[in-house]
TORLOZA-236254 format. One record per residue: x, y, z of N, C-alpha, C in turn; residue in one letter; residue number from 1. Coordinates in steps of 0.02 Angstrom, whole numbers, plus 50000, padded with zeros to 5 digits. Example, Ala and Ser with C-alpha at 12.3 -4.5 7.8 and 13.67 -1.06 7.14 Angstrom:
TORLOZA-236254
     n_u     n_v     n_w    ca_u    ca_v    ca_w     c_u     c_v     c_w   rest    nr
   50660   49716   50390   50615   49775   50390   50660   49835   50390      A     1
   50642   49888   50354   50684   49947   50357   50645   50002   50394      S     2
This chain:
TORLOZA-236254
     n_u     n_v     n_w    ca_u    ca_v    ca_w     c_u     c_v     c_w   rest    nr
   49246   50814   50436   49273   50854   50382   49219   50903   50358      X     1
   49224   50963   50359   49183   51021   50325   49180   50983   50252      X     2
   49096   51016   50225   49073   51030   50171   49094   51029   50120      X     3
   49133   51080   50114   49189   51105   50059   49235   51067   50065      X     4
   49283   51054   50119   49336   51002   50093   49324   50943   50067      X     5
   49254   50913   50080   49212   50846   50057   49210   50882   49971      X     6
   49187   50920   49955   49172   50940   49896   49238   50939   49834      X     7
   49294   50970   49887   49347   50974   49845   49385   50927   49828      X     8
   49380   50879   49862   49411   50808   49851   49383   50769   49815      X     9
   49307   50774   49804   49273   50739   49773   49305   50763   49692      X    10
   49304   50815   49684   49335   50833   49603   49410   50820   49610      X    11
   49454   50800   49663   49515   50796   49642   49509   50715   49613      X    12
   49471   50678   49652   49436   50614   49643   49426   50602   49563      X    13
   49390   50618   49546   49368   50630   49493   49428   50640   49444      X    14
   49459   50699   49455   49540   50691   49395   49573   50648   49401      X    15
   49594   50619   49462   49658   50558   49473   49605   50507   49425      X    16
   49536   50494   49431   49529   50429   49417   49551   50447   49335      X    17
   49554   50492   49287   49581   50513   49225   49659   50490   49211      X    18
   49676   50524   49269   49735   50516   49265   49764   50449   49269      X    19
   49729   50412   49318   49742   50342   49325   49732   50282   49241      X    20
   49676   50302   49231   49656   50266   49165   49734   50288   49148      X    21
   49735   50349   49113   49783   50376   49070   49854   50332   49086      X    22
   49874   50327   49133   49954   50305   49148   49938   50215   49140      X    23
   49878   50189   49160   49875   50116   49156   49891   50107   49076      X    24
   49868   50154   49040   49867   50125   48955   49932   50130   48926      X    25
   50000   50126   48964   50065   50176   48941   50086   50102   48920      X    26
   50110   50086   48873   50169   50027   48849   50237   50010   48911      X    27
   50234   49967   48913   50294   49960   48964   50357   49975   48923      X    28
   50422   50002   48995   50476   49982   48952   50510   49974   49000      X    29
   50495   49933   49053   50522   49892   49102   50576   49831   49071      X    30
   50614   49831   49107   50671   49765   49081   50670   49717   49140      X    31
   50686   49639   49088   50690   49585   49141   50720   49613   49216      X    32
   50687   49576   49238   50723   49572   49335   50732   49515   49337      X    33
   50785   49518   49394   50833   49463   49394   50800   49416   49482      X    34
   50789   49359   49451   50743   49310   49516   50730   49333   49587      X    35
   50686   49341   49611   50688   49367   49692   50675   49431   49688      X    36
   50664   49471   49638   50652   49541   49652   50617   49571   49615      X    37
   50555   49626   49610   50516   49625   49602   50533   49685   49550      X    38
   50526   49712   49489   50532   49768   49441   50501   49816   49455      X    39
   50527   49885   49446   50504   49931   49445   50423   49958   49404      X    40
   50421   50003   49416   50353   50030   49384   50381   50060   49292      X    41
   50352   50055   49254   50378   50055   49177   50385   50135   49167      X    42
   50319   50170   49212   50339   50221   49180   50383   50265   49227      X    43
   50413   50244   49264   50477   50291   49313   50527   50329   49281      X    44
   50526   50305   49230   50590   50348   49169   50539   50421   49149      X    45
   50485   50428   49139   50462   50481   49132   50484   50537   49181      X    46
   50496   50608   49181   50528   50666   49217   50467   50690   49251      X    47
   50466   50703   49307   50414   50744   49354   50399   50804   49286      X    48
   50431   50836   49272   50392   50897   49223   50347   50879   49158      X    49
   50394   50820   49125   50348   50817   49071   50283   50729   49086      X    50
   50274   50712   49148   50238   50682   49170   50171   50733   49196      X    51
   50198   50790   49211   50145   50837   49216   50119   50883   49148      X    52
   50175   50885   49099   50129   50890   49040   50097   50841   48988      X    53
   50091   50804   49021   50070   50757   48987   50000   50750   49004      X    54
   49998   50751   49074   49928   50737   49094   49908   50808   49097      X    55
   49926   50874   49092   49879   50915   49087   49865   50903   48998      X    56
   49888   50890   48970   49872   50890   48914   49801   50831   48905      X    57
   49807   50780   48941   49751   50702   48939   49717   50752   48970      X    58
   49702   50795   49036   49652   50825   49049   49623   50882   49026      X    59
   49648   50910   48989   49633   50956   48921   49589   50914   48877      X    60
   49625   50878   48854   49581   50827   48787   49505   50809   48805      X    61
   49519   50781   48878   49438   50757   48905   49382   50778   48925      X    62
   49416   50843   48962   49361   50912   48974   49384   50914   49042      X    63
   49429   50910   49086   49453   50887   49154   49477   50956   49171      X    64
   49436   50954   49220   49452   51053   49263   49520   51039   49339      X    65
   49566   51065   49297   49606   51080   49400   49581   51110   49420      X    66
   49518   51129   49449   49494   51167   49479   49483   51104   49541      X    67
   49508   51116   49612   49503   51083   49672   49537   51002   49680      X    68
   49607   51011   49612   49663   50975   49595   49727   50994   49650      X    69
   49744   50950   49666   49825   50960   49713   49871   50917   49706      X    70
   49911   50914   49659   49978   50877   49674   50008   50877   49737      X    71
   50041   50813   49737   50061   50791   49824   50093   50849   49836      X    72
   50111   50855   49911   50149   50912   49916   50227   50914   49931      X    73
   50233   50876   49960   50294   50853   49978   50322   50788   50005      X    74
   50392   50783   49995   50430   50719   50031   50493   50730   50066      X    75
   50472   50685   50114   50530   50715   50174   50571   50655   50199      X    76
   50646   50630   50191   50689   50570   50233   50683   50583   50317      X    77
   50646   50529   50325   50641   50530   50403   50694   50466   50416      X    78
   50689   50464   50499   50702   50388   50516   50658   50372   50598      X    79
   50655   50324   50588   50603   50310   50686   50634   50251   50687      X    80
   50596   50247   50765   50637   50178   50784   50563   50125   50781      X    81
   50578   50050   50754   50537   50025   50766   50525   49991   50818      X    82
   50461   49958   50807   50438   49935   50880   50465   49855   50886      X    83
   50518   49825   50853   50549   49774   50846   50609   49766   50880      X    84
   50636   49751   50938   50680   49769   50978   50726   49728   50992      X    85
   50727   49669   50912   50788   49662   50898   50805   49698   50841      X    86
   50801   49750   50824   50835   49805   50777   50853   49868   50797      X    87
   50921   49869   50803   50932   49959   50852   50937   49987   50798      X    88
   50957   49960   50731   50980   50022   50691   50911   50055   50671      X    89
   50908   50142   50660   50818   50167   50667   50826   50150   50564      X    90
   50770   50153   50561   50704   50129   50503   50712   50201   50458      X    91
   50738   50192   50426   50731   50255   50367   50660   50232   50310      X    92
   50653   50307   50305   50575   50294   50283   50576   50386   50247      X    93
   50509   50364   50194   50497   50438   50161   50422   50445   50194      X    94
   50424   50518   50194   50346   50534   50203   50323   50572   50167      X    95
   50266   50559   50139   50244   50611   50063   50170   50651   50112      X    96
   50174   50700   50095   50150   50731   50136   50073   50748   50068      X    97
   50032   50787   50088   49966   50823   50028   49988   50922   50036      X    98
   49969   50940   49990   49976   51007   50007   49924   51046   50058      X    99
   49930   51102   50087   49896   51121   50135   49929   51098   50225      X   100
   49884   51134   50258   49917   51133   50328   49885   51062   50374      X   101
   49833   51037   50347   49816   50986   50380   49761   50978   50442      X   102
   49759   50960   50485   49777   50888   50501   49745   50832   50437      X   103
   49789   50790   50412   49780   50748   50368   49761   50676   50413      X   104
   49701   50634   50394   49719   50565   50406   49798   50512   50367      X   105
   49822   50480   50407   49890   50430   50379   49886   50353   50336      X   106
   49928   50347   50327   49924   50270   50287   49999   50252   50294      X   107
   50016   50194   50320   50078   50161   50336   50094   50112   50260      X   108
   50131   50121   50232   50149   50081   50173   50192   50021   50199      X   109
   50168   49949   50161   50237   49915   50217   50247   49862   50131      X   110
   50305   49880   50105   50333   49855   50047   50337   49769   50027      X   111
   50360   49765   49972   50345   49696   49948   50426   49649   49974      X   112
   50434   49593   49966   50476   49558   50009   50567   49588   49974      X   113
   50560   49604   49914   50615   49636   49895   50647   49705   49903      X   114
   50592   49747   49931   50605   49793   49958   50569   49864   49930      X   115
   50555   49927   49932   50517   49967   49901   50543   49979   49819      X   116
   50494   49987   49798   50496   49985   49710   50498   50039   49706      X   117
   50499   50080   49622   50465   50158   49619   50396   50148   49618      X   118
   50383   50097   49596   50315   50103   49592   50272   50121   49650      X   119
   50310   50098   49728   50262   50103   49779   50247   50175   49783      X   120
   50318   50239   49776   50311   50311   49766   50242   50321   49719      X   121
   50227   50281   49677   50166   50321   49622   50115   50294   49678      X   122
   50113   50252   49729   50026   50246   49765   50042   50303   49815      X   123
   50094   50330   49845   50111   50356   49899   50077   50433   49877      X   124
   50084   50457   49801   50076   50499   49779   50004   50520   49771      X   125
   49987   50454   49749   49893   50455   49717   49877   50460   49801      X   126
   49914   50435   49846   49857   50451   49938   49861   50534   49926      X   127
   49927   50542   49905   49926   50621   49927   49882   50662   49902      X   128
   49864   50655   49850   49795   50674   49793   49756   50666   49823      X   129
   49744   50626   49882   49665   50600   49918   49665   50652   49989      X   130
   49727   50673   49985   49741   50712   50069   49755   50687   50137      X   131
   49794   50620   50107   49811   50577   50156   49902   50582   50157      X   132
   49910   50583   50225   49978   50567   50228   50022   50514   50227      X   133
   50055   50465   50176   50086   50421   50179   50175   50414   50188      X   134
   50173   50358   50249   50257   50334   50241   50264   50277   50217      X   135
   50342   50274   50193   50358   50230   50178   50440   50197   50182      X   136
   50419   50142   50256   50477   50139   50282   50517   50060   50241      X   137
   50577   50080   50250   50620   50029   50220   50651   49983   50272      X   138
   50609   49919   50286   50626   49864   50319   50684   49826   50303      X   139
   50724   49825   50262   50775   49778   50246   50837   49808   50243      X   140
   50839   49879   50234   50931   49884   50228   50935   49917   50324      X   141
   50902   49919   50374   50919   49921   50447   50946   49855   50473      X   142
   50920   49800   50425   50935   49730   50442   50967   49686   50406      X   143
   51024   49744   50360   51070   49711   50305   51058   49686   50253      X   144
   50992   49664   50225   50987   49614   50210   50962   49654   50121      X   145
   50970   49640   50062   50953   49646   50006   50885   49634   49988      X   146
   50852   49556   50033   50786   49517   49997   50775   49501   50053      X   147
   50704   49491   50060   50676   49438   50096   50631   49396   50073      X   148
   50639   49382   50003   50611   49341   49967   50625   49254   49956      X   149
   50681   49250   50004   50716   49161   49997   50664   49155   50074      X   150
   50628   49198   50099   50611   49190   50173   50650   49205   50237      X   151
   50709   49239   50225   50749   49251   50271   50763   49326   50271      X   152
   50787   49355   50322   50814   49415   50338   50743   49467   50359      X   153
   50690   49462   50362   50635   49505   50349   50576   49453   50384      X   154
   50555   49436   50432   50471   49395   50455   50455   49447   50430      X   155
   50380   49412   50434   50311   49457   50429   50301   49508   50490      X   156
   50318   49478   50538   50301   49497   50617   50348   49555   50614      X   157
   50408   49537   50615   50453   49601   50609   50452   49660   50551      X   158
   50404   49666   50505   50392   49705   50461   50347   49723   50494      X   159
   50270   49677   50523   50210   49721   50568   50245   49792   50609      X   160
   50310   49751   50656   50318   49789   50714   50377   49857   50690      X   161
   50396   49860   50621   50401   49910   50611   50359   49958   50583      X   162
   50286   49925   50563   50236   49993   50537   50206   50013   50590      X   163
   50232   49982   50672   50174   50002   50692   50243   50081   50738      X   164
   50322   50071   50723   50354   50109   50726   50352   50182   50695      X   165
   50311   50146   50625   50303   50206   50578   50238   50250   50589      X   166
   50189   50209   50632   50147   50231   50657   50133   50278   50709      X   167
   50180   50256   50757   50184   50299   50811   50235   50354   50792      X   168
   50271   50344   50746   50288   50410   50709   50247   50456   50686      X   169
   50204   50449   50640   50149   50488   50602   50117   50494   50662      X   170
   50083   50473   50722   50047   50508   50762   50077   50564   50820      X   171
   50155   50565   50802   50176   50616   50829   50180   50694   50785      X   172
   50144   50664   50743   50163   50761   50686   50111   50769   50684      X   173
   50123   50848   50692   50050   50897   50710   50008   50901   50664      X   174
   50050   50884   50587   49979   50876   50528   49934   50808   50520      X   175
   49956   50745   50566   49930   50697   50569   49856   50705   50619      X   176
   49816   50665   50589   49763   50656   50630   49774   50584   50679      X   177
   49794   50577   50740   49808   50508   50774   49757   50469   50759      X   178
   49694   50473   50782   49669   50405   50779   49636   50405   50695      X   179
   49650   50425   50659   49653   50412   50577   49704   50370   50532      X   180
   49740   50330   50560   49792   50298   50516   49773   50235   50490      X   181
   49801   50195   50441   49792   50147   50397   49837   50104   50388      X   182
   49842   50074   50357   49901   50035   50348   49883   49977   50299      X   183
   49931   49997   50259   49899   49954   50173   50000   49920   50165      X   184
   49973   49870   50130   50045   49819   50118   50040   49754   50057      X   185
   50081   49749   50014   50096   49740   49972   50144   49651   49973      X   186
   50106   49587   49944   50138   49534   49960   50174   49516   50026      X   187
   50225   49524   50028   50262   49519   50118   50243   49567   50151      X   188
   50241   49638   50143   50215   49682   50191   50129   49687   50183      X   189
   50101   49632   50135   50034   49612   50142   50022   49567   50198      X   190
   50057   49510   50213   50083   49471   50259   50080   49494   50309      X   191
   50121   49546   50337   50137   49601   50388   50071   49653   50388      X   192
   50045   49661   50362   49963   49693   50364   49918   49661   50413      X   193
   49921   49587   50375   49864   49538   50435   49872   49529   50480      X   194
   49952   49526   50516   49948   49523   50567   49948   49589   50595      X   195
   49947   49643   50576   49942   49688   50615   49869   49737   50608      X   196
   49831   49675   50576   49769   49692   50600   49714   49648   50646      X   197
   49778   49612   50688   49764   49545   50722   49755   49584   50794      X   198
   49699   49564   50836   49680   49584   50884   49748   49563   50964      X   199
   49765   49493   50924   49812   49498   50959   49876   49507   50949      X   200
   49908   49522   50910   49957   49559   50884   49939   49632   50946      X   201
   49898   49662   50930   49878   49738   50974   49894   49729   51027      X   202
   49863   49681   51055   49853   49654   51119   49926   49657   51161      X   203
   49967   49598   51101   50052   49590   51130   50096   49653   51132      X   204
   50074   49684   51060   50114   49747   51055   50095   49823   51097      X   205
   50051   49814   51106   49994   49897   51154   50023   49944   51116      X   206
   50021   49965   51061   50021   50019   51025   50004   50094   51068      X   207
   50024   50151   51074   50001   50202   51117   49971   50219   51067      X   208
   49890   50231   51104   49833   50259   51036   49811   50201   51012      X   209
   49840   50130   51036   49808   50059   50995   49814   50052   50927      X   210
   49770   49999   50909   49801   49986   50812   49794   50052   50773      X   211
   49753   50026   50723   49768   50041   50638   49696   50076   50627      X   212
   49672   50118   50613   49598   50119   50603   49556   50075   50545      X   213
   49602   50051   50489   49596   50001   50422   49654   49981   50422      X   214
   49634   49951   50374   49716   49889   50349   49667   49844   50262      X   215
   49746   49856   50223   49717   49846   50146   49770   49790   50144      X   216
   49770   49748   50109   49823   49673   50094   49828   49657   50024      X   217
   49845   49670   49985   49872   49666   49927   49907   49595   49927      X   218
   49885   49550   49879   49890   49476   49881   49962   49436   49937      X   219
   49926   49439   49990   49954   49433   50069   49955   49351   50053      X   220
   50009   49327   50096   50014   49258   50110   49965   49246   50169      X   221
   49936   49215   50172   49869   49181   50202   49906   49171   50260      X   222
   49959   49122   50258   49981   49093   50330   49989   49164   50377      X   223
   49997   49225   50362   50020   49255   50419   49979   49281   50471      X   224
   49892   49262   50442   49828   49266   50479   49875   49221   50565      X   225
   49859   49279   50624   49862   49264   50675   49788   49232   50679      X   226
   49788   49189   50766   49747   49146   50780   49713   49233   50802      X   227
   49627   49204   50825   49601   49237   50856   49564   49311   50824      X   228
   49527   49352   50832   49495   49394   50798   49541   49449   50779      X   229
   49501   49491   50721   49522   49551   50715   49536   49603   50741      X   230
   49574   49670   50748   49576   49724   50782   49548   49776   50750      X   231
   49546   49769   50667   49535   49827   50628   49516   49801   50566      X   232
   49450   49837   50534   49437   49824   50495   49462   49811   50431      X   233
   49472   49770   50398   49512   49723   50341   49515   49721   50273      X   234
   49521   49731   50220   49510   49738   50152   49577   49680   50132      X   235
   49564   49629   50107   49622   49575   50037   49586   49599   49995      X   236
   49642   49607   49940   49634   49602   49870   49652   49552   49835      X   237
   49653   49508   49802   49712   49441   49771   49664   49417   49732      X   238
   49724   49380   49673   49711   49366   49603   49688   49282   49608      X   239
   49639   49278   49579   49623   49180   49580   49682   49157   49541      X   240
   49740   49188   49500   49766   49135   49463   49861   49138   49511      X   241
   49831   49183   49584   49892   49211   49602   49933   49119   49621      X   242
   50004   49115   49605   50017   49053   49607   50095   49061   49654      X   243
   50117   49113   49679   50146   49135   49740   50090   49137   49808      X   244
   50051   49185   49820   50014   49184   49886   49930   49178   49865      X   245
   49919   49110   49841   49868   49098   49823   49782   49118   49871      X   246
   49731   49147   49844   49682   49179   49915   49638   49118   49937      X   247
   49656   49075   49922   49605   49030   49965   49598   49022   50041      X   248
   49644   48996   50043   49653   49005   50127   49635   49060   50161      X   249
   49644   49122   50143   49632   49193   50149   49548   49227   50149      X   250
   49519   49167   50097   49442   49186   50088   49413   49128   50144      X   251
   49440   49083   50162   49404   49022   50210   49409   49061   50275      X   252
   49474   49103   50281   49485   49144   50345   49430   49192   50347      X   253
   49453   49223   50308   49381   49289   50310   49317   49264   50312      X   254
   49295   49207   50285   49231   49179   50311   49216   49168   50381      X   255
   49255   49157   50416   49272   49121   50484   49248   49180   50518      X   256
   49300   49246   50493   49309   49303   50555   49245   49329   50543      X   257
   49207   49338   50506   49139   49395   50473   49083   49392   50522      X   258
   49089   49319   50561   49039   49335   50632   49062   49376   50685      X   259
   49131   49396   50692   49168   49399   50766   49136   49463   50758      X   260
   49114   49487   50684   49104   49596   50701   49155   49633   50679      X   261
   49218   49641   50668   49230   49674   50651   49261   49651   50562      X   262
   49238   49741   50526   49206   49711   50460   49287   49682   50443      X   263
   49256   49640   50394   49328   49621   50334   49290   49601   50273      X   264
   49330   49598   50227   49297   49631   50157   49362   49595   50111      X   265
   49332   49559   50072   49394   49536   50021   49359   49540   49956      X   266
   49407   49535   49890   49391   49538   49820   49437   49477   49761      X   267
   49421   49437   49756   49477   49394   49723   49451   49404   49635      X   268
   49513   49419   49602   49498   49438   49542   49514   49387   49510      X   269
   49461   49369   49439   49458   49303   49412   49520   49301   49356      X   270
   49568   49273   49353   49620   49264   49323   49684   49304   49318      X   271
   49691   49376   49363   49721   49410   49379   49776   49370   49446      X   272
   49849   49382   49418   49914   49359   49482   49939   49400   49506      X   273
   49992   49377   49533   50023   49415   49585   50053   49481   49536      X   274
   50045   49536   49610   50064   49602   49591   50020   49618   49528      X   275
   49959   49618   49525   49903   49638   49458   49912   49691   49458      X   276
   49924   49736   49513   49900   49822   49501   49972   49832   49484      X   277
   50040   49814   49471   50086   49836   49443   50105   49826   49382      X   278
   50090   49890   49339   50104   49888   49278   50186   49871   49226      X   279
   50192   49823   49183   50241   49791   49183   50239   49752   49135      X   280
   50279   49707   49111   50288   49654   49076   50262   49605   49124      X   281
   50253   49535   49078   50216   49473   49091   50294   49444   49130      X   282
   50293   49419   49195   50368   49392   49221   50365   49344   49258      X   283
   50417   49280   49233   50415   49232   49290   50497   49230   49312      X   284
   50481   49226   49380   50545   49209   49430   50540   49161   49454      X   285
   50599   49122   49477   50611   49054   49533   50646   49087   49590      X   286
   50634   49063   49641   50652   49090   49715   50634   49021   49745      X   287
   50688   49000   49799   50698   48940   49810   50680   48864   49772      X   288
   50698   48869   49710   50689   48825   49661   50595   48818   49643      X   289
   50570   48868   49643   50506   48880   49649   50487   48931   49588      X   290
   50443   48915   49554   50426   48962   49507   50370   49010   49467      X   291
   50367   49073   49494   50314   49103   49517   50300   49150   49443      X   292
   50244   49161   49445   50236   49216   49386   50206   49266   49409      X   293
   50208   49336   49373   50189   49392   49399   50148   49440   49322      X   294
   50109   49474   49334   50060   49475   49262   50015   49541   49303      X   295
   50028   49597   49250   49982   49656   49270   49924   49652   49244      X   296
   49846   49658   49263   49806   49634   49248   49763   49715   49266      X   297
   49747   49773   49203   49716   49828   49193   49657   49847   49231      X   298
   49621   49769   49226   49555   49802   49254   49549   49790   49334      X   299
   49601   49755   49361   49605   49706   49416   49627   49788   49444      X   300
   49665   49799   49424   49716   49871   49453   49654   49915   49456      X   301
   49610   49934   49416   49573   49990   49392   49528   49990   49469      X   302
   49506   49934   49477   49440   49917   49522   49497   49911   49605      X   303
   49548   49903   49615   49589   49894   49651   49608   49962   49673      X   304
   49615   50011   49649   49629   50082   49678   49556   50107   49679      X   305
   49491   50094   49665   49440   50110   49668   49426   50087   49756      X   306
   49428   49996   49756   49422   49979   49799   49437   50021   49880      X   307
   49520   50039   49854   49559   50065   49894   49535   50136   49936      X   308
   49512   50159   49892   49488   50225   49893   49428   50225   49936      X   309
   49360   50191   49928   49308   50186   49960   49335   50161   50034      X   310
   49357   50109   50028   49391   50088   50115   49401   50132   50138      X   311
   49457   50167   50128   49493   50231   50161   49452   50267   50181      X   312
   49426   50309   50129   49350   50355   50147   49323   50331   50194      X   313
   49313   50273   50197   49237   50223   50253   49274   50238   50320      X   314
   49329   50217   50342   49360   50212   50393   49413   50279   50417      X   315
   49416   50319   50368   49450   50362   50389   49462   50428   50395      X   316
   49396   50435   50345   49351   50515   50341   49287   50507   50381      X   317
């Protein structure tokens, strides 16, 4: 990457993290959700126009220059086929593109077991701020199914083998950079992360162009760690008090793999649960007579898109 584009990102850097504070401090006005499914982001009722005066106004107040600022640029309804071949029907998916002509490095979004939130649109947005291109494909209505939160209708495996559909999508567009893609995932499509940063996962599937260049896991169920080493370097995030996909198992793993060489990198935040970086009301659900709580936790989130951010950079600039 030239000079200057290093330069200019660094100050767009710099405003999102403003902007970020700014939207974490908003009062929720999210309403109960109903068991098995995961709530929206609180502030989605806000309007694209006056969400933008709002924050030019927070970046007014602070001393915050648009100067080498870019709102995402665009979003586009695609569909691909995944690499799961018991699913003919193709994978509808959005792609949020950055402004400018590109070539952009990618990031594969792979959603939480209920299916994409609005909220996942606000990370899809903040990549685009970074000059990364993100999709975000919808695993569950090609395969009928509402949830895959009772454990049915949706594996892990079959969510992997559609990002890696969404993958070989993004490395067919001319603003993509191929061997630059990512792939970050969220509880079940955290799940679907590990294994598809499983050496043998690669191995079974032969990806054209091979894996993932990174992979981020957002409090991932441990069990879906395939046997055998990594393919791509690794980032978990997860909460010590998470009481759905608890990180223990997950940190004994990553101990294990840290000789094989390729890096992996975890962060377990001290009293922060499941879904921390989603801002929200305090919520507990039962899903198969099971009863889980879910709790946005400010600083867990704050250090969690920080986290996010440095990975990416490391592996993909």
């Amino acid at each position: 990457m030239k000079a200057n584009q290093i330069a200019q990102r660094d100050k767009r850097n710099e405003s999102m993290g403003a902007y970020r504070k700014f939207l974490s401090g908003q009062p929720s006005g999210a309403t109960a959700t109903r068991p098995g499914r995961h709530p929206g982001v609180p502030f989605d009722t806000i309007t694209p126009r006056t969400a933008l005066v709002i924050l030019l106004s927070v970046m007014c107040v602070l001393g915050i220059s648009l100067q080498g600022y870019a709102a995402s640029g665009s979003e586009q309804r695609i569909t691909f086929k995944s690499a799961d071949s018991a699913v003919s029907a193709p994978i509808p998916a959005t792609v949020y593109r950055p402004k400018g002509t590109g070539p952009f490095p990618g990031v594969v979004l792979l959603h939480v077991c209920s299916g994409i939130r609005p909220y996942d649109s606000k990370w899809a947005d903040w990549l685009g701020t970074l000059g990364y291109v993100a999709i975000l494909p919808d695993s569950l209505s090609p395969r009928q199914v509402s949830t895959a939160c009772g454990g049915e209708g949706l594996t892990f495996r079959g969510q992997a083998l559609d990002g890696l559909g969404a993958l070989a999508y993004l490395r067919s567009q001319p603003d993509v950079i191929p061997t630059k893609v990512a792939v970050m995932g969220w509880s079940h499509g955290a799940a679907a992360t590990l294994i598809s940063a499983s050496a043998r996962f690669i191995k079974a599937t032969r990806p054209e162009g091979g894996g993932y260049q990174a992979a981020i896991a957002f409090y991932p169920s441990c069990a879906a760690f395939q046997d055998g080493n990594l393919a791509t370097p690794l980032l978990m995030l997860m909460g010590s008090a998470d009481d759905w996909t608890p990180p223990t198992k997950c940190v004994e793993r990553g101990t294990a793999l840290k000789p094989a060489g390729t890096p992996i990198e975890w962060t377990v935040y001290k009293g922060a649960m499941h879904t921390f970086d989603e801002p929200g009301p305090n919520r507990v659900i039962r899903i198969s007579g099971r009863t889980y709580h879910l709790e946005y936790d400010r600083t867990a989130a704050k250090d969690a898109f920080n986290q996010v951010q440095r990975f990416l950079k490391t592996y993909l600039e």
